[in-house]
ZAKEKE-496538 format. One record per atom (N, C-alpha, C): residue in three letters; z, x, y; atom name. Coordinates in steps of 0.1 Angstrom, whole numbers. Layout:
BEGIN
[site Ala; [Z; X; Y]; CA]
...
//
This chain:
BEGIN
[site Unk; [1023; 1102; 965]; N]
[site Unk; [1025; 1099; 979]; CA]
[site Unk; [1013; 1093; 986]; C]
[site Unk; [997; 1098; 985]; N]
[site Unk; [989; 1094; 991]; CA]
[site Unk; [988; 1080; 983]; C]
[site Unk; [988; 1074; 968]; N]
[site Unk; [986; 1062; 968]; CA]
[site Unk; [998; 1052; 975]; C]
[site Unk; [1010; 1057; 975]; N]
[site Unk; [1015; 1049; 988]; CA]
[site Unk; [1018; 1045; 999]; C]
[site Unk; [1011; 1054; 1003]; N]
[site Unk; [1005; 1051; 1018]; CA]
[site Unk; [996; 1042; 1019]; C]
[site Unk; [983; 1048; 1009]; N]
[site Unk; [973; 1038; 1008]; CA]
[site Unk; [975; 1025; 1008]; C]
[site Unk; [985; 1021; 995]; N]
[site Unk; [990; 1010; 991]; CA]
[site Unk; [995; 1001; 1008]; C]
[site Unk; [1006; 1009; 1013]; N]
[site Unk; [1012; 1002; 1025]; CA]
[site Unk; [1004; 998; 1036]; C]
[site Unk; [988; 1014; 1037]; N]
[site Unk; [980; 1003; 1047]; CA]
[site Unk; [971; 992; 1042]; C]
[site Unk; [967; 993; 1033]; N]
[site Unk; [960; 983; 1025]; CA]
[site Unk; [970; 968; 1030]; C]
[site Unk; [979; 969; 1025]; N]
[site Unk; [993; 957; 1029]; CA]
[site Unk; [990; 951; 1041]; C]
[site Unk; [990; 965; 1052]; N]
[site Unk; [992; 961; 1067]; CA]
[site Unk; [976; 953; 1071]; C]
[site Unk; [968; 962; 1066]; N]
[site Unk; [954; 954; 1067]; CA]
[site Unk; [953; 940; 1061]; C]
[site Unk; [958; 936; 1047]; N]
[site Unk; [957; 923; 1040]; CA]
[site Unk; [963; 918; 1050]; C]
[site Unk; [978; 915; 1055]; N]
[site Unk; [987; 910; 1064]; CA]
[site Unk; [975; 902; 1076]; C]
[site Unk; [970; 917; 1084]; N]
[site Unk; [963; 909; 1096]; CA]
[site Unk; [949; 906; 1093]; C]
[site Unk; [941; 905; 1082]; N]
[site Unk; [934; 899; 1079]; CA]
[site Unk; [935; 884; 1075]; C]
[site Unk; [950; 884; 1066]; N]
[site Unk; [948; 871; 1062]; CA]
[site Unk; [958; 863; 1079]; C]
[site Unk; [964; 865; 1092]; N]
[site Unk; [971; 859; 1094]; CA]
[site Unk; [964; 860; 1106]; C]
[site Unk; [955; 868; 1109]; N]
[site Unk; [948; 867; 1117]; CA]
[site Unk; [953; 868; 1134]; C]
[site Unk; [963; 880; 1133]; N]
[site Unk; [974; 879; 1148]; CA]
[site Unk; [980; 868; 1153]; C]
[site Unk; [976; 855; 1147]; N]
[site Unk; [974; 843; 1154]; CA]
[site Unk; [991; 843; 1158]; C]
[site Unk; [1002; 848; 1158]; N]
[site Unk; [1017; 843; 1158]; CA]
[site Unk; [1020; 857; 1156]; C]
[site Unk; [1029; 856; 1170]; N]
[site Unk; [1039; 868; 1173]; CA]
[site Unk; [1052; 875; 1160]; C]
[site Unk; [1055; 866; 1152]; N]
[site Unk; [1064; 868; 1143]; CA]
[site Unk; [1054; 879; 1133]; C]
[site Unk; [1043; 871; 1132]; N]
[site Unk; [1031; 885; 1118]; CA]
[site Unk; [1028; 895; 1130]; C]
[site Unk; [1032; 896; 1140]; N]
[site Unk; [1026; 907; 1151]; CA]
[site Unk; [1034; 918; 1148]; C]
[site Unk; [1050; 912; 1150]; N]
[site Unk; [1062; 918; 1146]; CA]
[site Unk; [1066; 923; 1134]; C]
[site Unk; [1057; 916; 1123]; N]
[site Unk; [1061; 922; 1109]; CA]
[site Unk; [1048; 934; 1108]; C]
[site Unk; [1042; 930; 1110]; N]
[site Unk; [1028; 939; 1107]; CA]
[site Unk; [1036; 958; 1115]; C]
[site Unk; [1039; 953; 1126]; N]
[site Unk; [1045; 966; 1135]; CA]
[site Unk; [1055; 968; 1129]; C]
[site Unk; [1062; 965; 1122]; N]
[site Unk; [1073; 969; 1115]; CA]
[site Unk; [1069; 977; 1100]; C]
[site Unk; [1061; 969; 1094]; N]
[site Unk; [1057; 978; 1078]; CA]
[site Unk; [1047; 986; 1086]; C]
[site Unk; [1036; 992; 1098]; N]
[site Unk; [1028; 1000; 1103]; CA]
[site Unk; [1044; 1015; 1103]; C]
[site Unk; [1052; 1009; 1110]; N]
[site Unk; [1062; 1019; 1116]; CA]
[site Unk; [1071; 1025; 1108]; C]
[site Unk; [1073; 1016; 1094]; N]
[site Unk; [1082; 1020; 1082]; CA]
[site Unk; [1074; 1028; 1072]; C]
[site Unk; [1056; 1025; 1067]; N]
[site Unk; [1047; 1030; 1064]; CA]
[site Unk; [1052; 1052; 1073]; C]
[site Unk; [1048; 1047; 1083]; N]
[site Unk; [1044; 1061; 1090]; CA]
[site Unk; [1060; 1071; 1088]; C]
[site Unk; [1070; 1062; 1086]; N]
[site Unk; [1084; 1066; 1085]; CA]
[site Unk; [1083; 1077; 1073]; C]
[site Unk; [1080; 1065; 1065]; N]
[site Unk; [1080; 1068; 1046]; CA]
[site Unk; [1069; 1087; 1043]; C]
[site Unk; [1056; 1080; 1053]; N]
[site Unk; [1046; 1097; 1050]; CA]
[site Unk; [1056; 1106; 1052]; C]
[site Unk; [1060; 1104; 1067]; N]
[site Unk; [1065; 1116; 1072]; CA]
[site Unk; [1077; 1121; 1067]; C]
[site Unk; [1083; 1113; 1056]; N]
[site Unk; [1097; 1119; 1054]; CA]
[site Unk; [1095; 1125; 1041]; C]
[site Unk; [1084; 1122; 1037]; N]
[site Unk; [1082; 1129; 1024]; CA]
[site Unk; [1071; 1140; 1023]; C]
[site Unk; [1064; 1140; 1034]; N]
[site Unk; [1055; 1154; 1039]; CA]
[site Unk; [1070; 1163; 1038]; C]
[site Unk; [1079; 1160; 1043]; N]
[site Unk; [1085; 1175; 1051]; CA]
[site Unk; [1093; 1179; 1038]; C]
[site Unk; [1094; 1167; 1026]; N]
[site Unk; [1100; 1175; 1015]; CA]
[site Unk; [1096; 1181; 1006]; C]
[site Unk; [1083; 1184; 1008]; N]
[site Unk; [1074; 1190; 1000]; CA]
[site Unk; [1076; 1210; 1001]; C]
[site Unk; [1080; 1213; 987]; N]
[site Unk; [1083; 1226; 986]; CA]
[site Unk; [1076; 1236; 984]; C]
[site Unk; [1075; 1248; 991]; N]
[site Unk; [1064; 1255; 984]; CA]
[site Unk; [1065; 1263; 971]; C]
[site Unk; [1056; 1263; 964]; N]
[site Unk; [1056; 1269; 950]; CA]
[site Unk; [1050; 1283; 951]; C]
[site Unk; [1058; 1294; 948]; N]
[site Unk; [1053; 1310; 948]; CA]
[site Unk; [1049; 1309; 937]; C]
[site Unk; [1034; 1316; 937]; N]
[site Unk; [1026; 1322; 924]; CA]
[site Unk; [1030; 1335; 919]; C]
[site Unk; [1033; 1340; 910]; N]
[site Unk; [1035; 1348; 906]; CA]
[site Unk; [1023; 1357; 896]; C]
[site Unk; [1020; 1367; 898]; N]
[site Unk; [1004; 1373; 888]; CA]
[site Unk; [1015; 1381; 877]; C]
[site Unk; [1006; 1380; 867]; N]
[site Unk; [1013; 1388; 849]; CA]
[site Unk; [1001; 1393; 852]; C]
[site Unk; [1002; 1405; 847]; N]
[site Unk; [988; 1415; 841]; CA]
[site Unk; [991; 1418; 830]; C]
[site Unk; [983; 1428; 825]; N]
[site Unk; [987; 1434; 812]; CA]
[site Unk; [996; 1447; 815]; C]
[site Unk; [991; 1452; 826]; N]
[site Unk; [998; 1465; 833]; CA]
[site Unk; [1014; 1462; 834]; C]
[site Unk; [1021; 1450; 839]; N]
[site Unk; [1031; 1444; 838]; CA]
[site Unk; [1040; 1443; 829]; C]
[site Unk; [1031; 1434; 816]; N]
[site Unk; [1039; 1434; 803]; CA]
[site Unk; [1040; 1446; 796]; C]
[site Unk; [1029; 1458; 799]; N]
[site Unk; [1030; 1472; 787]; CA]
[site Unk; [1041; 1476; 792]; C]
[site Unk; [1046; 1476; 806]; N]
[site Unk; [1061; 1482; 816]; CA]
[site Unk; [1070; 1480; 805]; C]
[site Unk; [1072; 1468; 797]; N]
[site Unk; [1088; 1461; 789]; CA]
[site Unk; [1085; 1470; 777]; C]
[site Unk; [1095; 1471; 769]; N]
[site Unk; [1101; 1482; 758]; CA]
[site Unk; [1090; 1473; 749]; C]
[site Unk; [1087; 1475; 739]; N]
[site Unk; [1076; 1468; 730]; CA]
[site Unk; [1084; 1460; 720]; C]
[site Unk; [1097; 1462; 722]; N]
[site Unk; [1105; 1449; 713]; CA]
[site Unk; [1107; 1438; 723]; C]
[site Unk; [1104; 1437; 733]; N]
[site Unk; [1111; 1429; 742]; CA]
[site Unk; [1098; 1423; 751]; C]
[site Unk; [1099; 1411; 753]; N]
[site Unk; [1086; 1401; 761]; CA]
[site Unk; [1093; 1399; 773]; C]
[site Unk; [1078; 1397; 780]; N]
[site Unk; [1082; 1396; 799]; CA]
[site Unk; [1084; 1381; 795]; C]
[site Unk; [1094; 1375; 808]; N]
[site Unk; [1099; 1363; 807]; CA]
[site Unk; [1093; 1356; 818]; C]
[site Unk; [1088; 1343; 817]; N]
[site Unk; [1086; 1334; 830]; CA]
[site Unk; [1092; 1323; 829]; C]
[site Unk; [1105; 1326; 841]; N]
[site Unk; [1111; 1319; 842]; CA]
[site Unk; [1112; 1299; 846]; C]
[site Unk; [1109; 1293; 840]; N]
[site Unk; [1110; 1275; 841]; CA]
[site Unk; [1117; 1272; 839]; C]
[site Unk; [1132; 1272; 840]; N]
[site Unk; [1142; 1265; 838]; CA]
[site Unk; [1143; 1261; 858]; C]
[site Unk; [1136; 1265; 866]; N]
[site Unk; [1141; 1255; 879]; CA]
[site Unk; [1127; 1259; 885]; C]
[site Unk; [1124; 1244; 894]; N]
[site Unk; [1106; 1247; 896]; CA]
[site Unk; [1108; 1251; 911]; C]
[site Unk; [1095; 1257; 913]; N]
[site Unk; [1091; 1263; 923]; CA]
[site Unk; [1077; 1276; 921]; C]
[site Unk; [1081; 1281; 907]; N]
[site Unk; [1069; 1295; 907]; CA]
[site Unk; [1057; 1289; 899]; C]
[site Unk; [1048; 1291; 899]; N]
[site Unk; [1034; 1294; 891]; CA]
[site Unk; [1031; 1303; 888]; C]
[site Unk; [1025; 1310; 873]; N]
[site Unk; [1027; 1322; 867]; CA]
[site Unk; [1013; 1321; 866]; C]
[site Unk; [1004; 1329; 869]; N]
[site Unk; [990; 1331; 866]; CA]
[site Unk; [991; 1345; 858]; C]
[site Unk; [984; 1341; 845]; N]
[site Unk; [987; 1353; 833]; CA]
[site Unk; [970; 1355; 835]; C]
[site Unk; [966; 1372; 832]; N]
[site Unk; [955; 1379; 832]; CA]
[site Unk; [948; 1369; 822]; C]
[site Unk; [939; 1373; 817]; N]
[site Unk; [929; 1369; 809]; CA]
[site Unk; [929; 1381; 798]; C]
[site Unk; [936; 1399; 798]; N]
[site Unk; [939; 1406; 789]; CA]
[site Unk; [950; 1408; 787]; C]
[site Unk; [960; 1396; 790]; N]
[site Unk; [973; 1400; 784]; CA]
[site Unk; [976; 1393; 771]; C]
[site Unk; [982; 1402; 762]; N]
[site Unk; [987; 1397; 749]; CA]
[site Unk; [1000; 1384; 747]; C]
[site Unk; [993; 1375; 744]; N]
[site Unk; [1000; 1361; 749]; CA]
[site Unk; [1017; 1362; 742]; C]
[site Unk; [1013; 1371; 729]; N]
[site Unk; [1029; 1374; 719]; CA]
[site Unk; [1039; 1378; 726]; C]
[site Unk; [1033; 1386; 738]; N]
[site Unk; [1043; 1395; 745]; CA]
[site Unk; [1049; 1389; 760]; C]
[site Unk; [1045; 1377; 758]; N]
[site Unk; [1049; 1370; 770]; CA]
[site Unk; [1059; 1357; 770]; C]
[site Unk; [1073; 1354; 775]; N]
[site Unk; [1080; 1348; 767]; CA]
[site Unk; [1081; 1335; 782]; C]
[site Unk; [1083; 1323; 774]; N]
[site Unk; [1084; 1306; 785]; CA]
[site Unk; [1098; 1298; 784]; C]
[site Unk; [1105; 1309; 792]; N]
[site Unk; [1124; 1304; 790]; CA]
[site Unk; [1122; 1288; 801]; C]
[site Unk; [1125; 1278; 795]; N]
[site Unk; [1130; 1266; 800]; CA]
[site Unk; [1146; 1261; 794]; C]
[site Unk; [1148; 1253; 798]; N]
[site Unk; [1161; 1246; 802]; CA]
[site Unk; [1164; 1241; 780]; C]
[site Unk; [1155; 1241; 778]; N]
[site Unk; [1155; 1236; 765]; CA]
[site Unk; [1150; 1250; 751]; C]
[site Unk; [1148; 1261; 757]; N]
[site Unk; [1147; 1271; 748]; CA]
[site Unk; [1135; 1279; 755]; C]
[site Unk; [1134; 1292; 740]; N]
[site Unk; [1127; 1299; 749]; CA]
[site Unk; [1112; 1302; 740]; C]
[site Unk; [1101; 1302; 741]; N]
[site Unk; [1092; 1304; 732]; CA]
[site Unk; [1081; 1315; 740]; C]
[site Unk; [1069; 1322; 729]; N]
[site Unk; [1059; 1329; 734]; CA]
[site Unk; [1049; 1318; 740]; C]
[site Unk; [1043; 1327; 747]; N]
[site Unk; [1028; 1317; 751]; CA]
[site Unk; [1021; 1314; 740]; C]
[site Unk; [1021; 1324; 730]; N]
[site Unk; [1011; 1324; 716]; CA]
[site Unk; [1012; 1310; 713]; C]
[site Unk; [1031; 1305; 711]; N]
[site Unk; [1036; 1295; 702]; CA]
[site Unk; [1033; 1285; 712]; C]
[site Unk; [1037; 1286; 725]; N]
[site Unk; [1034; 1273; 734]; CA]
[site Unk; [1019; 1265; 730]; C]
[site Unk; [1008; 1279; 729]; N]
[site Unk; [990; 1273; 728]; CA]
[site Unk; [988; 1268; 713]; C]
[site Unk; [993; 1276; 704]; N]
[site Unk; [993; 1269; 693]; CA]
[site Unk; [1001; 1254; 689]; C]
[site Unk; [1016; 1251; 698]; N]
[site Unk; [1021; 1240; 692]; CA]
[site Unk; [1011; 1228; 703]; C]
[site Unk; [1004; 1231; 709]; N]
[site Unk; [990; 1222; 719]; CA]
[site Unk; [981; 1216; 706]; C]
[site Unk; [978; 1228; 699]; N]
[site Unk; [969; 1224; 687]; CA]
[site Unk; [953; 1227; 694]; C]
[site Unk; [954; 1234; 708]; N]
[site Unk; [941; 1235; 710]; CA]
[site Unk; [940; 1251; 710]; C]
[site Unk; [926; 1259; 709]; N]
[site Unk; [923; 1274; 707]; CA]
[site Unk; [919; 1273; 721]; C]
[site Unk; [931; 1283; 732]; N]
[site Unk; [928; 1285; 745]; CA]
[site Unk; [933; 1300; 748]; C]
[site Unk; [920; 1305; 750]; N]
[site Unk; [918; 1321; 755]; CA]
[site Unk; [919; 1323; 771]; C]
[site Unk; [919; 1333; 775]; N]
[site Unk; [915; 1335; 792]; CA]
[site Unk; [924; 1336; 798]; C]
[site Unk; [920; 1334; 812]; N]
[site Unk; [931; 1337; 828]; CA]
[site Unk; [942; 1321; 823]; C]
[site Unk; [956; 1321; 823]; N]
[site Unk; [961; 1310; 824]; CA]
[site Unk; [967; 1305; 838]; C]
[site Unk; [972; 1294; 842]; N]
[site Unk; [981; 1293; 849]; CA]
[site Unk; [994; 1282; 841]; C]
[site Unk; [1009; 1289; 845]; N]
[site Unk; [1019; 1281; 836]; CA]
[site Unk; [1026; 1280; 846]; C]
[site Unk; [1034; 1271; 848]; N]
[site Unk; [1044; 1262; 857]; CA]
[site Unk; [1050; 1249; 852]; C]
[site Unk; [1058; 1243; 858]; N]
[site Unk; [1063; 1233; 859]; CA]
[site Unk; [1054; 1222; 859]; C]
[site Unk; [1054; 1212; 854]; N]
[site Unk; [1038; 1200; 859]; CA]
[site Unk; [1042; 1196; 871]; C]
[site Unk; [1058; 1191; 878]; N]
[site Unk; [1061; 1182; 888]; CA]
[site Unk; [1056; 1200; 899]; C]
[site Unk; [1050; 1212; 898]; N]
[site Unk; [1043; 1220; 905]; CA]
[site Unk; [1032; 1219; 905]; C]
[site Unk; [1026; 1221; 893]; N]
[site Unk; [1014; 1220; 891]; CA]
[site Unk; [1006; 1212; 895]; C]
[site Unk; [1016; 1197; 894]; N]
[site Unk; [1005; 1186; 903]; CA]
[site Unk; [1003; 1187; 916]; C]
[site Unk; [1010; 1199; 924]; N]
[site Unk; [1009; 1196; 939]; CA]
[site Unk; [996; 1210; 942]; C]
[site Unk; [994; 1214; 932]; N]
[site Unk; [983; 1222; 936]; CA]
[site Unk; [967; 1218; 938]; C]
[site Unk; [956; 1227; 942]; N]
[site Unk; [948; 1224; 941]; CA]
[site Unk; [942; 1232; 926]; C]
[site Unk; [939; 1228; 916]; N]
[site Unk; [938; 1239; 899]; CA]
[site Unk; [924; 1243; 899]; C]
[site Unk; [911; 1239; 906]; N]
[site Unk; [899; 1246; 908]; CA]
[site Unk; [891; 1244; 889]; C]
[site Unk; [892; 1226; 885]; N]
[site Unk; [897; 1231; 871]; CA]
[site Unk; [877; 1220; 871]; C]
[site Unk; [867; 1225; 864]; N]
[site Unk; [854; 1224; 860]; CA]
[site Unk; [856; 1209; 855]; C]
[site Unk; [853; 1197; 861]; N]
[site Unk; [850; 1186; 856]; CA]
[site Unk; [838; 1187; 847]; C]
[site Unk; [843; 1180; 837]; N]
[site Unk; [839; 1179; 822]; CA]
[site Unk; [839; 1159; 823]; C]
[site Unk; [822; 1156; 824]; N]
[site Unk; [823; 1141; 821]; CA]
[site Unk; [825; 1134; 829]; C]
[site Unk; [826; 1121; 829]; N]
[site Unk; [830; 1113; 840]; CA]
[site Unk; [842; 1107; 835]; C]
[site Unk; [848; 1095; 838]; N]
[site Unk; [859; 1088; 834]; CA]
[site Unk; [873; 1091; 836]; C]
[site Unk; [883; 1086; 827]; N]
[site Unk; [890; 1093; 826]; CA]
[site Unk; [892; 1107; 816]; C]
[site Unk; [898; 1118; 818]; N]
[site Unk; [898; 1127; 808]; CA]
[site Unk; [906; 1132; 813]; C]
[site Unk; [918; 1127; 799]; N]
[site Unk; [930; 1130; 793]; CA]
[site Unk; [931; 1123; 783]; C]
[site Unk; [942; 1125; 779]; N]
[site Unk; [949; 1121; 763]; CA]
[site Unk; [958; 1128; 752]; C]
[site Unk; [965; 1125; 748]; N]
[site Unk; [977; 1128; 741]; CA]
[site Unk; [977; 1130; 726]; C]
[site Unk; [982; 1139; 724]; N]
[site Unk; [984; 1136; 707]; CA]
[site Unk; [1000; 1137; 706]; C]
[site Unk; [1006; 1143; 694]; N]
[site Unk; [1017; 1141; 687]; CA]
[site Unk; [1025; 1149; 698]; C]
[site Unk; [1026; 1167; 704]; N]
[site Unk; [1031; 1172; 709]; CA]
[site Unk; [1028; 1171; 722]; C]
[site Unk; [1012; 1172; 729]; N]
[site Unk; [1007; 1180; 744]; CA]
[site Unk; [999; 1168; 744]; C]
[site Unk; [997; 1168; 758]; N]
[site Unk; [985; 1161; 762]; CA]
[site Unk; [971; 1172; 771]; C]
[site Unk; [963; 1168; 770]; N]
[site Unk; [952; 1176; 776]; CA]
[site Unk; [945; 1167; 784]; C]
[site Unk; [941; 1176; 795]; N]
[site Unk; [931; 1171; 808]; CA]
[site Unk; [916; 1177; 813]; C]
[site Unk; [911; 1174; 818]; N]
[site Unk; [899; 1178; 823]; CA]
[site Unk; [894; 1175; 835]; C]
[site Unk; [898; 1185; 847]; N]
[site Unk; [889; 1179; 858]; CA]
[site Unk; [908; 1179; 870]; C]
[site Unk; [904; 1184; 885]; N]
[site Unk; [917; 1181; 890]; CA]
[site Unk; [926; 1171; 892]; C]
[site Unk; [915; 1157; 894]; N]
[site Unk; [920; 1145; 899]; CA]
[site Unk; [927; 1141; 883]; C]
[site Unk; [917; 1143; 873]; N]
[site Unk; [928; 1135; 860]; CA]
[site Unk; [941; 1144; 857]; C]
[site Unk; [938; 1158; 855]; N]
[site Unk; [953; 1167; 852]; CA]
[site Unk; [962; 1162; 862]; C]
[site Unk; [962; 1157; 877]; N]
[site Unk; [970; 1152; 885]; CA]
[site Unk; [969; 1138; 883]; C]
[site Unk; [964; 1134; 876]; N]
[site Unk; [969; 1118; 875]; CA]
[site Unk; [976; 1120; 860]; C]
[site Unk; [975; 1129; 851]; N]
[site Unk; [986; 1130; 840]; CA]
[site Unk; [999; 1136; 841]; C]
[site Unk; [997; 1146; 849]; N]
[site Unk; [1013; 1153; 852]; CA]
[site Unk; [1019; 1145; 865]; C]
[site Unk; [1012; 1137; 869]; N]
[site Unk; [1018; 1125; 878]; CA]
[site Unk; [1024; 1112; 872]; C]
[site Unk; [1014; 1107; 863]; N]
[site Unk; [1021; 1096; 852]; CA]
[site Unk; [1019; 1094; 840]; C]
[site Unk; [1013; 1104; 833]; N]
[site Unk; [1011; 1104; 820]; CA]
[site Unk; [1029; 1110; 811]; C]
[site Unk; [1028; 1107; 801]; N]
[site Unk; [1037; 1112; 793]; CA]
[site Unk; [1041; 1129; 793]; C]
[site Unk; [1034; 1136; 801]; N]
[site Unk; [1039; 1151; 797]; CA]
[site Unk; [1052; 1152; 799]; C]
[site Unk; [1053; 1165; 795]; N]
[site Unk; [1065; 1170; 794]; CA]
[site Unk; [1071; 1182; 806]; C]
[site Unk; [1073; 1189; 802]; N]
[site Unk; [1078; 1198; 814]; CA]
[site Unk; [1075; 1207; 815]; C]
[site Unk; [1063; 1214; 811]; N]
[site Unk; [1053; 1221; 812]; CA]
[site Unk; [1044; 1221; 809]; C]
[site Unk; [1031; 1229; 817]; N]
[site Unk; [1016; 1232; 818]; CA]
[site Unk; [1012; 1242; 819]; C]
[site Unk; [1001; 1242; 811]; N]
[site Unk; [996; 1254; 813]; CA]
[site Unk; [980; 1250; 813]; C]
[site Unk; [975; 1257; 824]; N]
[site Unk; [959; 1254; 831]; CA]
[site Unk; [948; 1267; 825]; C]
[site Unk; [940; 1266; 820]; N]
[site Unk; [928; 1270; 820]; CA]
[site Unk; [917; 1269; 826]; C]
[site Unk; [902; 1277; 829]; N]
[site Unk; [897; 1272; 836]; CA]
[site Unk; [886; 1257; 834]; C]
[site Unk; [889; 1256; 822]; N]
[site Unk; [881; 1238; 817]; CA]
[site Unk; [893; 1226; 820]; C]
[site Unk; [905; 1233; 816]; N]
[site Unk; [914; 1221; 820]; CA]
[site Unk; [930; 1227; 819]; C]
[site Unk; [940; 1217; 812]; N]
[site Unk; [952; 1215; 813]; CA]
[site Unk; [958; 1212; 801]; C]
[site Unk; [969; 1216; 796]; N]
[site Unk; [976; 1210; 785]; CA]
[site Unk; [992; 1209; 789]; C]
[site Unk; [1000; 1198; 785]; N]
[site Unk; [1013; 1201; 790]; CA]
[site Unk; [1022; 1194; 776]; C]
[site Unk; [1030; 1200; 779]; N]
[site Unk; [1034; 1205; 762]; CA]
[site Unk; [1050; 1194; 763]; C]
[site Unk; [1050; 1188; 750]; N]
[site Unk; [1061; 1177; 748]; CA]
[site Unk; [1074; 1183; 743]; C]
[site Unk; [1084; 1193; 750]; N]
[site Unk; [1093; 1199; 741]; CA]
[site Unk; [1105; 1189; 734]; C]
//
């Protein structure tokens, strides 16, 4: 949303730069993309949904029968799951629209070794957060392999779960992001 705004004043600015007010017709059009511009922000500010976080502890998961894993729910977006940093990832289960797997299998089918506090959600959620995620480097930093792609840094994990290839889930650590290709 912010590059399209951008995009539309950049427009409005090119417009009366290059036409120079000089004729009431570019006076008229300029006041029309300024007024359809400010239309477009505001109609899409007010669609913006809020996402409830949800906390996993370990205190949480020991609660379920020891055959049975706590479930976080992704089959419809809106929650963010922040899992402890001592919870047993086996015991934690990632029901989406497309099946249901542990966190163990979710970090392992990434291909990367990720320990710690997580956060798991939806990406089309995740991108609207602020993720507090340790830039690592300059440039871009992301990239893809066979299954997940991985990020580093807030502005690139939101420029990949914005237009990169992910998939339909993320899951954040505190160096970065991986979102997984089901």
């Amino acid at each position: 949303m912010r590059r399209i705004s951008s995009i539309l004043v950049a427009a409005v600015v090119l417009i009366t730069v290059a036409y120079g007010g000089k004729d009431r017709t570019m006076k008229k059009i300029i006041l029309a993309v300024t007024l359809c511009s400010l239309a477009f922000v505001l109609a899409t500010a007010q669609r913006r949904q809020t996402v409830k976080e949800v906390q996993i502890t370990a205190q949480i998961v020991a609660k379920q029968p020891s055959n049975k894993a706590h479930v976080l729910d992704l089959t419809r977006k809106g929650t963010i799951y922040t899992i402890a940093s001592d919870v047993d990832y086996n015991r934690v289960l990632v029901r989406t629209s497309k099946g249901e797997m542990t966190i163990a299998e979710l970090l392992k089918k990434s291909g990367k070794s990720i320990s710690g506090k997580l956060r798991v959600g939806v990406t089309s959620d995740m991108r609207t957060q602020k993720l507090g995620l340790r830039r690592i480097g300059g440039g871009l930093n992301w990239s893809c392999g066979d299954l997940a792609c991985a990020c580093t840094g807030d502005d690139d994990c939101n420029e990949l779960f914005t237009f990169g290839p992910c998939g339909p889930i993320a899951v954040c650590y505190p160096d970065g992001c991986i979102c997984i290709r089901l």
